[in-house]
C-alpha positions in Angstrom: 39.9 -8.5 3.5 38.4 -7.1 6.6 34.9 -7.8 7.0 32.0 -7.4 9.7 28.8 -9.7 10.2 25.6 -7.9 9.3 22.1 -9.1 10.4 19.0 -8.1 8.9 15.4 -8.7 10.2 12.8 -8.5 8.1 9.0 -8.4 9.3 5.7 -7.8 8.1 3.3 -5.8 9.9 -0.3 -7.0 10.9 -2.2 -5.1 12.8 -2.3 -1.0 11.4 -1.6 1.9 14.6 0.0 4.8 15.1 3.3 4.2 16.7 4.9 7.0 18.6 8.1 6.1 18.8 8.4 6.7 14.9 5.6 9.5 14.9 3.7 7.7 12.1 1.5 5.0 11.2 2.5 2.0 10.3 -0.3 -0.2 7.8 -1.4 -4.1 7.4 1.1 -5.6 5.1 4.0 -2.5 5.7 7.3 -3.8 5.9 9.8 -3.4 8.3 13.5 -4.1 8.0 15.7 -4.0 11.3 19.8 -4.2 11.8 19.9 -4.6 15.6 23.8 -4.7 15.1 23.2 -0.6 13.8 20.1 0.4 15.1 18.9 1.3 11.2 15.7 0.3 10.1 13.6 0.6 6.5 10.1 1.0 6.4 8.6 -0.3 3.3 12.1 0.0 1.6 13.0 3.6 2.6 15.9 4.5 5.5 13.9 6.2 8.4 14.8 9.6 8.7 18.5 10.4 10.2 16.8 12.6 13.4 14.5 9.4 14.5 17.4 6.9 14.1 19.3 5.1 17.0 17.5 5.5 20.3 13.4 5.8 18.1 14.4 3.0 15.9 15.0 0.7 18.9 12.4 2.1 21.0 9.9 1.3 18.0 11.2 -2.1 17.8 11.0 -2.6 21.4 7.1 -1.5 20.9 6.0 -4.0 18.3 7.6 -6.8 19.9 5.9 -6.2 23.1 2.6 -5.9 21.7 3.3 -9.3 20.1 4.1 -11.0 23.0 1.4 -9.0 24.6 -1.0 -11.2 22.0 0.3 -13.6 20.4 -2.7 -14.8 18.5 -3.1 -11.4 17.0 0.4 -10.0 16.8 1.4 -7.0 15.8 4.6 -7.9 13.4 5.7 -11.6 12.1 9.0 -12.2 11.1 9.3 -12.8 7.1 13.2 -13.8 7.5 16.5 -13.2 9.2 19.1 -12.9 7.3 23.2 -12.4 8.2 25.6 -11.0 5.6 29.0 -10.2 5.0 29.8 -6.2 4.5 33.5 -5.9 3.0 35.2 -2.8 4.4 38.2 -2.9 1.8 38.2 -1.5 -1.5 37.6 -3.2 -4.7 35.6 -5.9 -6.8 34.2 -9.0 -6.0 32.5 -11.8 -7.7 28.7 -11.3 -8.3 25.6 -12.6 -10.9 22.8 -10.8 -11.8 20.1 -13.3 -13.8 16.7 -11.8 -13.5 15.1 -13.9 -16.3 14.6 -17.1 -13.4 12.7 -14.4 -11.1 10.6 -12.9 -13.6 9.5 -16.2 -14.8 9.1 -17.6 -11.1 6.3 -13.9 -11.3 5.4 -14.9 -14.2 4.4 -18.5 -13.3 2.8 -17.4 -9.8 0.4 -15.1 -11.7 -0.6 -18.0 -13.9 -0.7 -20.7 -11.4 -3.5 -18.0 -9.1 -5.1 -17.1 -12.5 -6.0 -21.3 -13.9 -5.8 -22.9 -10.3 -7.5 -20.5 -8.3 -9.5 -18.8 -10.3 -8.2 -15.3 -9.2 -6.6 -12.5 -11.4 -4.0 -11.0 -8.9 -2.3 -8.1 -9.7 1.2 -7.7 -8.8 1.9 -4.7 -6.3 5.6 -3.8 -5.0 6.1 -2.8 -0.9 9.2 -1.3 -1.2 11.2 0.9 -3.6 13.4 -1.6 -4.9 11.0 -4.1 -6.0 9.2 -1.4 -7.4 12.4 -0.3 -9.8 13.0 -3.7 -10.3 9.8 -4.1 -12.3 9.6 -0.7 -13.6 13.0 -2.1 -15.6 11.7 -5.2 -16.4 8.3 -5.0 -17.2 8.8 -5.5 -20.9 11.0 -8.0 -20.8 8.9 -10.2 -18.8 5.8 -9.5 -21.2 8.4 -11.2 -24.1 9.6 -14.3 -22.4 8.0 -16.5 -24.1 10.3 -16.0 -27.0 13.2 -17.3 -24.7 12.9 -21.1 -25.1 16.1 -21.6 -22.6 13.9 -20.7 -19.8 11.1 -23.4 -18.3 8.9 -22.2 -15.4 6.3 -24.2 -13.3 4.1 -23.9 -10.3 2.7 -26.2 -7.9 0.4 -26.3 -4.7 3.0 -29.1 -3.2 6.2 -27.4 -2.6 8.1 -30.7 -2.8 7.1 -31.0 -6.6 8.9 -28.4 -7.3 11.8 -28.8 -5.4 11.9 -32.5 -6.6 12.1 -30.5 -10.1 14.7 -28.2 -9.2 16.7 -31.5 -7.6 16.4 -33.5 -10.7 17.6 -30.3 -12.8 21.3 -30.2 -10.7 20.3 -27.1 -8.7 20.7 -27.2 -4.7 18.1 -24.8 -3.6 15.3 -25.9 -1.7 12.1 -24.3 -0.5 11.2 -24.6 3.2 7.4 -25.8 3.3 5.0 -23.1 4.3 2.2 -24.8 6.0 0.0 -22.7 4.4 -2.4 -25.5 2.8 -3.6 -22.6 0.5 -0.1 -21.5 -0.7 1.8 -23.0 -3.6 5.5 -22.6 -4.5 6.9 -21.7 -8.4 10.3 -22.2 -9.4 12.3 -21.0 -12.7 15.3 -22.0 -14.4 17.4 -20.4 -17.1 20.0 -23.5 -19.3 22.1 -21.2 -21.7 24.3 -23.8 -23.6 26.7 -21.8 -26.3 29.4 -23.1 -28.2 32.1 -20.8 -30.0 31.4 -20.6 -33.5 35.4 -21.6 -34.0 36.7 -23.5 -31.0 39.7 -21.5 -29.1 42.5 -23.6 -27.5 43.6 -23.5 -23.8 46.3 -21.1 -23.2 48.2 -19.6 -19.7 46.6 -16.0 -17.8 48.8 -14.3 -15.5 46.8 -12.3 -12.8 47.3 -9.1 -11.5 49.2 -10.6 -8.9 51.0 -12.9 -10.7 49.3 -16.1 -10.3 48.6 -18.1 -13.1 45.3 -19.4 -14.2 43.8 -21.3 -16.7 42.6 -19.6 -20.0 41.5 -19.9 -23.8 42.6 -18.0 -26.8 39.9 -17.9 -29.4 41.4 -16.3 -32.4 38.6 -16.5 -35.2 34.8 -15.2 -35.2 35.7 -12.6 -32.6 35.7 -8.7 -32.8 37.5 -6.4 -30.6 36.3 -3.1 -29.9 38.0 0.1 -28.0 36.7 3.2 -27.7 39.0 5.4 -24.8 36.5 8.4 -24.5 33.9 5.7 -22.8 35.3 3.2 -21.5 39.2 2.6 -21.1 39.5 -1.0 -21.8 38.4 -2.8 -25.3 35.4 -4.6 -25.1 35.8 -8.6 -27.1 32.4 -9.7 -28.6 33.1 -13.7 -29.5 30.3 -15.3 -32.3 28.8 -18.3 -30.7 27.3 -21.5 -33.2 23.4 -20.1 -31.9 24.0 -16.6 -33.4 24.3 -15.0 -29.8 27.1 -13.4 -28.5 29.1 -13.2 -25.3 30.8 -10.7 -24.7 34.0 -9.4 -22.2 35.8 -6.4 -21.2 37.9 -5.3 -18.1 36.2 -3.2 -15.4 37.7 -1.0 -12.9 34.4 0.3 -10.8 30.7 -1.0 -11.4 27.7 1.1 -10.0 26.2 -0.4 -6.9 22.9 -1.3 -6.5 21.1 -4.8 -7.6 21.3 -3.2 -11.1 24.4 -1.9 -11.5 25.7 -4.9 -13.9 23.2 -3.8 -16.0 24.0 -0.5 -16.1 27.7 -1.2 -16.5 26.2 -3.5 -19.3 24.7 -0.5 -21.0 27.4 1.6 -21.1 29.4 -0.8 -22.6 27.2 -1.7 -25.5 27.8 1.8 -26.5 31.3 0.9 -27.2 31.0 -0.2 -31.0 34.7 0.9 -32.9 36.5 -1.7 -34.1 40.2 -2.0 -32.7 43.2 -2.9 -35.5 45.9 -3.3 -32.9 43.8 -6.7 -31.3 43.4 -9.8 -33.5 41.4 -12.3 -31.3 41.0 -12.8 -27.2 42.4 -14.5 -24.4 40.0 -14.9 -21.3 40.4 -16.9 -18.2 38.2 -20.2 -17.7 35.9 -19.8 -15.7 33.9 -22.3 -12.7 31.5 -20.5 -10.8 28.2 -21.6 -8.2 27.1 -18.8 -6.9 23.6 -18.4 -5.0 23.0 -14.4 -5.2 20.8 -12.9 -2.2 17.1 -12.0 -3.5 15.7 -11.9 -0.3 14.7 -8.1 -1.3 12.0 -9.5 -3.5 9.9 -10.9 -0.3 6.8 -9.3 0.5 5.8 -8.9 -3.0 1.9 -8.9 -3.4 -0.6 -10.8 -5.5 -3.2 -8.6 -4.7 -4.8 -8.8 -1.8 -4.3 -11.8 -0.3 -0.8 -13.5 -1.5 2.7 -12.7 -1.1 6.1 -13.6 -1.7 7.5 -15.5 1.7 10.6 -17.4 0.7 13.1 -16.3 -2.7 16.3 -17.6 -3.3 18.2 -18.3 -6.8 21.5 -20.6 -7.5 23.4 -19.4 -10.4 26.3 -21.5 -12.2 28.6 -19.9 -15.4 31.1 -22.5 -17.0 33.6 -21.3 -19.5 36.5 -23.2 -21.2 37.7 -23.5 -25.0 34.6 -25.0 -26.6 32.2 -23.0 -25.1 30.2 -21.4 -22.4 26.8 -22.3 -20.2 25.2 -20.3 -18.3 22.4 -21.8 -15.5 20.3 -20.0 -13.1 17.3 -21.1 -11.4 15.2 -19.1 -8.5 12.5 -20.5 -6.1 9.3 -18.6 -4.4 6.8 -19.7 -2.5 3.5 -17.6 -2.3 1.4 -17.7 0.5 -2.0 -16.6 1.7 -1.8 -13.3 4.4 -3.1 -14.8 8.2 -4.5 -11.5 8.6 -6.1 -9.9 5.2 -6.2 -6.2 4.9 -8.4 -3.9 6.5 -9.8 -0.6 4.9 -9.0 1.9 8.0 -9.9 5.7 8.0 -6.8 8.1 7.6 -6.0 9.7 10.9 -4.8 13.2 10.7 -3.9 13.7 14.3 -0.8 16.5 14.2 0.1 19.5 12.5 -1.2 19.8 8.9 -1.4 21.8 5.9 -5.4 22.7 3.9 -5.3 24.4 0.6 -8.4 25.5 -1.5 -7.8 25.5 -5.5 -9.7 26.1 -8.2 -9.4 24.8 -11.7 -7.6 27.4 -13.4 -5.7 29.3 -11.0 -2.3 28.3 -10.3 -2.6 29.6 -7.2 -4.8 28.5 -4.3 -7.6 30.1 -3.3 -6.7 29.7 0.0 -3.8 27.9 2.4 -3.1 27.3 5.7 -1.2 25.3 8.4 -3.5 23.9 11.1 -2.3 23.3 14.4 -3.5 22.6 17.8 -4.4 25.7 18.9 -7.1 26.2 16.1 -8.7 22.2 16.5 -11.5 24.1 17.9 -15.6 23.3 17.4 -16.6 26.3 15.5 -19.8 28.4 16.6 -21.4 27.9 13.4 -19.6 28.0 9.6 
């Protein structure tokens, strides 16, 4: 499978101006994202325009490092991470976890921690448009989570407590220690333990390409659903000894995006008619360790003066004829901006648009695009 080595830079601005090279202001706390490998960068989450792509993009980036060279006690952008990944150019599917439970309680345990610690009530503000989505989606479900005794969350002002915590619990993941003596660092871990409510027995799966792997055939406490008109493969629901269910069913596309399982998920729970032609399932074993990129999820704010520096997450999913366990932990640490935000005046220093309304009219009263030519001192009004 041909692949190609991506690198992403992410930074996070510090000192607000108006930078030409992108014909905008940038703010305290923006943040950038920069592939030097091709030239594309994000601001705050969104693609800069097409037109001021390449040759601005660089020339921007070229800017702000100056001027932080220029002064490095007050510079103008500090690197948050660097990041290199692996972009597949061949078609198909590959191997990926979605767990959000560990991150919202890693939020959820940050928010505490500020709240009985430090005596602050932070709210939680998104930079860019994914985290945004992100908790958009899940707002509700981390309001509920303390109904979900699988999932233990703790914070700590000494970032080896918790990764002495995360250690003892099997996970590999360790945070990186700050230096920030008014930071702290939270961690959350998700130990799903199910056992199949009748035990299947070990049985042969031939792949797509022939190869054989090791499976299970559970015959009993196990529905099989198909309906064509949704989805073209029949969805297996097996009854677990807890009451929950896992459930399985072939996939040919899933949407992109860091929610697309989810989606995928939700058109599949729409698939609800019970099949006669299947009695029972056979389903490989599985053995996976998998530590899924949440990177995306640095820079979020705890009001004005915390943020997310460092997120990562290790996921492991066991499956096998008694049973299956599902384990996920994630790791932040939250520290205190060098540089706290600024209230600066709006500068509206190139061509711009005035309109006059009045409640009531749907029209305005009055409009008109300002340019140059009329940024004149008037006589008298």
């Amino acid at each position: 499978m041909a692949t190609e080595t991506v690198t992403t830079e992410r930074y996070v601005v510090r000192r607000a101006m108006h930078l030409g090279a992108l014909r905008r202001e940038i703010r305290v706390d923006d943040i950038i994202e920069w592939q030097p490998e091709t030239e594309r960068m994000k601001l705050n989450g969104m693609q800069v325009d097409d037109h001021l792509a390449g040759t601005s993009a660089s020339e921007a980036m070229r800017q702000l490092r100056a001027l932080s060279a220029r002064d490095p006690d007050r510079p103008a952008i500090e690197m948050l991470e660097m990041a290199s990944e692996q972009a597949e150019q061949a078609e198909g599917l590959a191997t990926s976890t979605l767990c959000v439970l560990p991150i919202l309680g890693c939020l959820k345990a940050a928010g505490g921690h500020m709240e009985e610690a430090k005596g602050l009530i932070a709210e939680i503000s998104p930079v860019t448009e994914q985290q945004r989505e992100f908790l958009e989606m899940f707002e509700d479900l981390m309001m509920a989570m303390g109904g979900i005794p699988e999932l233990e969350s703790r914070a700590h002002d000494d970032v080896q407590v918790i990764n002495g915590w995360l250690k003892g619990r099997g996970f590999d993941i360790q945070l990186p220690d700050e230096g920030d003596p008014e930071g702290f660092a939270v961690a959350s871990i998700l130990d799903m333990l199910l056992k199949w409510l009748h035990e299947g027995r070990r049985t042969g799966i031939t792949g797509a390409t022939g190869e054989e792997f090791p499976g299970v055939r559970v015959d009993e406490g196990v529905t099989v659903s198909h309906l064509p008109a949704v989805h073209p493969h029949p969805v297996a629901r097996v009854a677990t000894k807890s009451g929950d269910t896992v459930c399985m069913s072939m996939v040919d596309e899933v949407p992109g995006g860091f929610a697309g399982l989810f989606l995928k998920v939700a058109d599949l729970e729409k698939v609800k008619a019970t099949s006669h032609m299947h009695k029972g399932v056979c389903f490989p074993m599985v053995d996976l360790d998998e530590r899924p990129d949440i990177t995306w999820i640095q820079g979020l704010r705890f009001g004005h003066d915390y943020y997310v520096k460092t997120a990562m997450q290790q996921t492991r999913f066991r499956m096998n004829e008694k049973g299956a366990r599902a384990q996920s932990a994630a790791a932040m640490t939250i520290v205190r901006s060098c540089v706290r935000p600024r209230v600066q005046p709006h500068v509206i220093d190139r061509p711009f648009l005035l309109w006059i309304r009045r409640d009531g009219l749907e029209f305005p009263l009055f409009a008109a695009l300002l340019c140059e030519d009329a940024w004149k001192e008037p006589k008298e009004l």
